[in-house]
N, C-alpha and C positions, 0 to 999 in steps of 0.2 A: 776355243775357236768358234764356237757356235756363237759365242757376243756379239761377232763381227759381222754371221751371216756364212753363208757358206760361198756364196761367188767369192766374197771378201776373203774368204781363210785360204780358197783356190791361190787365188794371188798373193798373196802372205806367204803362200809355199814356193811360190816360185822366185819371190826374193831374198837377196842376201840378209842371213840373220840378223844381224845387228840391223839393216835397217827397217823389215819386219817388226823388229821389238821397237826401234824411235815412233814405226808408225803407230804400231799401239799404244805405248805411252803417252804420245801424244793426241790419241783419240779419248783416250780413258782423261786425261785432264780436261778435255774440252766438254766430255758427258758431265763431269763434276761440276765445272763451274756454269754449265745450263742449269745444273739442278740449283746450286747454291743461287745462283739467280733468281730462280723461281720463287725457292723457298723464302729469301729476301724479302722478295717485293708482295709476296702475298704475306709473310707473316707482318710486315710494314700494313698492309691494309686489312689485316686481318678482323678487327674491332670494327673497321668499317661496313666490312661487307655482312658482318654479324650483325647489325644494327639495321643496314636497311633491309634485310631480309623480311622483316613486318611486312613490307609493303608486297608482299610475294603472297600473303593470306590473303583470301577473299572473305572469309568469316570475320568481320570485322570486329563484330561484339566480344571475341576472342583479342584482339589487339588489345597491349594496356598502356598505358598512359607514359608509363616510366621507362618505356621500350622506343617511344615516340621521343621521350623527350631526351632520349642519349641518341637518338639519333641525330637531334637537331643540333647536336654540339660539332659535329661536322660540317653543318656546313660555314664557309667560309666567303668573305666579301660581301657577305649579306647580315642581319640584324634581322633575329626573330625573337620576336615577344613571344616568352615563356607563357604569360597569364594569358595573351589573344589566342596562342598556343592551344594549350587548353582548354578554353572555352571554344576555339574552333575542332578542335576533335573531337570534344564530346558532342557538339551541334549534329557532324557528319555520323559520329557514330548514334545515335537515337534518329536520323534520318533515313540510315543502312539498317535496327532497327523496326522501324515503324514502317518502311516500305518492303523487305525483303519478301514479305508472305505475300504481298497484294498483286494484283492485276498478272496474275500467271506465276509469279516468282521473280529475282532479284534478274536472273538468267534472260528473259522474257525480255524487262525494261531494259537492259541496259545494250540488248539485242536491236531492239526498236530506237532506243538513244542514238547508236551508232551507224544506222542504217540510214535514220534521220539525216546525222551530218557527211555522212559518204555517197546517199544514194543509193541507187539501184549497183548493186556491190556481192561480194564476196565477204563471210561473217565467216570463221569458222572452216572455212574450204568449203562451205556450202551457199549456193546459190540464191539469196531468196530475195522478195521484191516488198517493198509497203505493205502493197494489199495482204501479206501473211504473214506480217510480222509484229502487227501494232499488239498494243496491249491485249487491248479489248479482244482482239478474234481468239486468245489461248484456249487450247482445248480445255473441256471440264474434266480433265484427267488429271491437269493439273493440281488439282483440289482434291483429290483423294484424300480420305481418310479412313480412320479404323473400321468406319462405318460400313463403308462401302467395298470391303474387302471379307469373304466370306472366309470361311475358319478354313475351307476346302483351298483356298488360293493364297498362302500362307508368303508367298513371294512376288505376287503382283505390285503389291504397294515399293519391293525393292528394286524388284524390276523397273518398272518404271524409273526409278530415282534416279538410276544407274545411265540412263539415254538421256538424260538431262547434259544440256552441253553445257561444259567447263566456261568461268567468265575467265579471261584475260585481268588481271588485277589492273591494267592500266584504264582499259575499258571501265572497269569500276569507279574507277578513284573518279576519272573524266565525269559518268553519269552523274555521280555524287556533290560532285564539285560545281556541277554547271547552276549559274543564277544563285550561288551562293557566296555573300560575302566574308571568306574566311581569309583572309592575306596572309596570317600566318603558314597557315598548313598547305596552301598552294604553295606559299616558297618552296618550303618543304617538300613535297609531292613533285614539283620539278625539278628540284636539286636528284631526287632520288631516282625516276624517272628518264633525266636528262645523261645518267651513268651508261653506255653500252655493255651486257650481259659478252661482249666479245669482239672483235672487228669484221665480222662477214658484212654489216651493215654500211660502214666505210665500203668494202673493196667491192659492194653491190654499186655502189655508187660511181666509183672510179670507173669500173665496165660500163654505167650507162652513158657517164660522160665520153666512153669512147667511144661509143657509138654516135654522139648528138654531134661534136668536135671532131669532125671528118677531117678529110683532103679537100673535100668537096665546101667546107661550112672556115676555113684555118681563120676567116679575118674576123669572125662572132669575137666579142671584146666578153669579157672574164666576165661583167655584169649580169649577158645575154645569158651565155652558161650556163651560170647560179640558177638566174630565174628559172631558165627550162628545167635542169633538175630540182630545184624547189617544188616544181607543179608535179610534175613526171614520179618524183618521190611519196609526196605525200594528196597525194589522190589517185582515186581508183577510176574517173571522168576518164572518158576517150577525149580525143581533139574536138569533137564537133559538141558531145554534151560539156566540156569546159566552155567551151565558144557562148553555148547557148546561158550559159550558169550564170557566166557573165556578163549578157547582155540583160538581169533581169537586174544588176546590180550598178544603178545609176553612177555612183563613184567610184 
């Protein structure tokens, strides 16, 4: 009786037995066939989600090649070159590479990347502006090395590492990708990207749209809508800094 809960087992007691027992029968087949549903449709995309999971490392140099390219065998509707493929991976990965150490750390750029195209914003749940975020100003802390950790201070250098904020792998791929022509791996990168981690993302959206689509707004035509949550979704701008953004933007 505890399966049921115990309000549930209360009333279970106080009904006729047999149909007490239809009711639990018929609950226990319905717990069944959720699970065997589940189990369905993830074991059905199981190979998938094990494939794009690469794109969840931010240690890129760690990515191999052959993980990339079973990945790409999923996607569908589109035609990616195996060989531009490759040559576009390897490009990004010796650009992830040869930038990670430099101008404060990989963390830094791609911090100052996204601040760039959002503005004065939210990074992280923290607050920060331009003026403290570019390359240039990182602290010299950043740079530590063996050197300058004394034998007495044996956990400064992990210390540190450790307050280093986490990148977003999306943030990454973005930094990475920008001014680069790789077509193959951008396919790729949004095929993989454009997959939802869950639906909170959706039903955030249906609440905003109920908000924008009042009693007060009923004749806004589906177009108007879209646009407003288009903007309202994917920007961090108030009303007046979008207003401004776009008067600097002649077309």
């Amino acid at each position: 009786m505890i399966f049921f809960g115990y309000k549930v087992a209360e009333l279970l007691e106080n009904c006729p037995i047999r149909r007490a027992d239809d009711l639990k029968k018929s609950f226990r087949l319905f717990v069944h066939s959720v699970i065997d549903y589940i189990e369905k449709y993830y074991n059905n995309y199981k190979s998938l989600y094990q494939s794009i999971s690469i794109f969840d490392e931010v240690h890129i140099e760690k990515v191999e090649w052959k993980s990339v390219q079973q990945c790409s065998a999923f996607v569908v509707n589109q035609t990616i070159d195996l060989d531009g493929l490759f040559n576009d991976f390897n490009h990004i990965k010796s650009k992830y590479i040869d930038l990670k150490e430099r101008f404060g750390g990989i963390s830094k750029q791609v911090e100052s990347f996204i601040l760039s195209n959002l503005g004065q914003s939210n990074y992280n749940g923290t607050s920060v502006n331009h003026e403290t975020s570019s390359c240039d100003d990182y602290n010299l802390q950043d740079n530590l090395d063996d050197s300058d950790v004394s034998d007495d201070e044996p956990d400064v250098k992990n210390k540190h590492k450790k307050t280093n904020k986490s990148i977003r792998p999306d943030h990454l791929r973005a930094y990475l990708l920008d001014g680069e022509h790789v077509p193959s791996l951008r396919k790729l990168v949004e095929f993989v990207f454009a997959i939802p981690g869950s639906n909170a993302f959706c039903e955030s959206v249906f609440s905003h749209m109920k908000y924008l689509w009042n009693n007060n707004r009923t004749k806004m035509k589906h177009d108007l809508v879209g646009a407003e949550l288009k903007i309202k979704m994917n920007t961090h701008l108030t009303c007046t800094e979008f207003y401004d953004y776009l008067l600097t933007k002649p077309n």
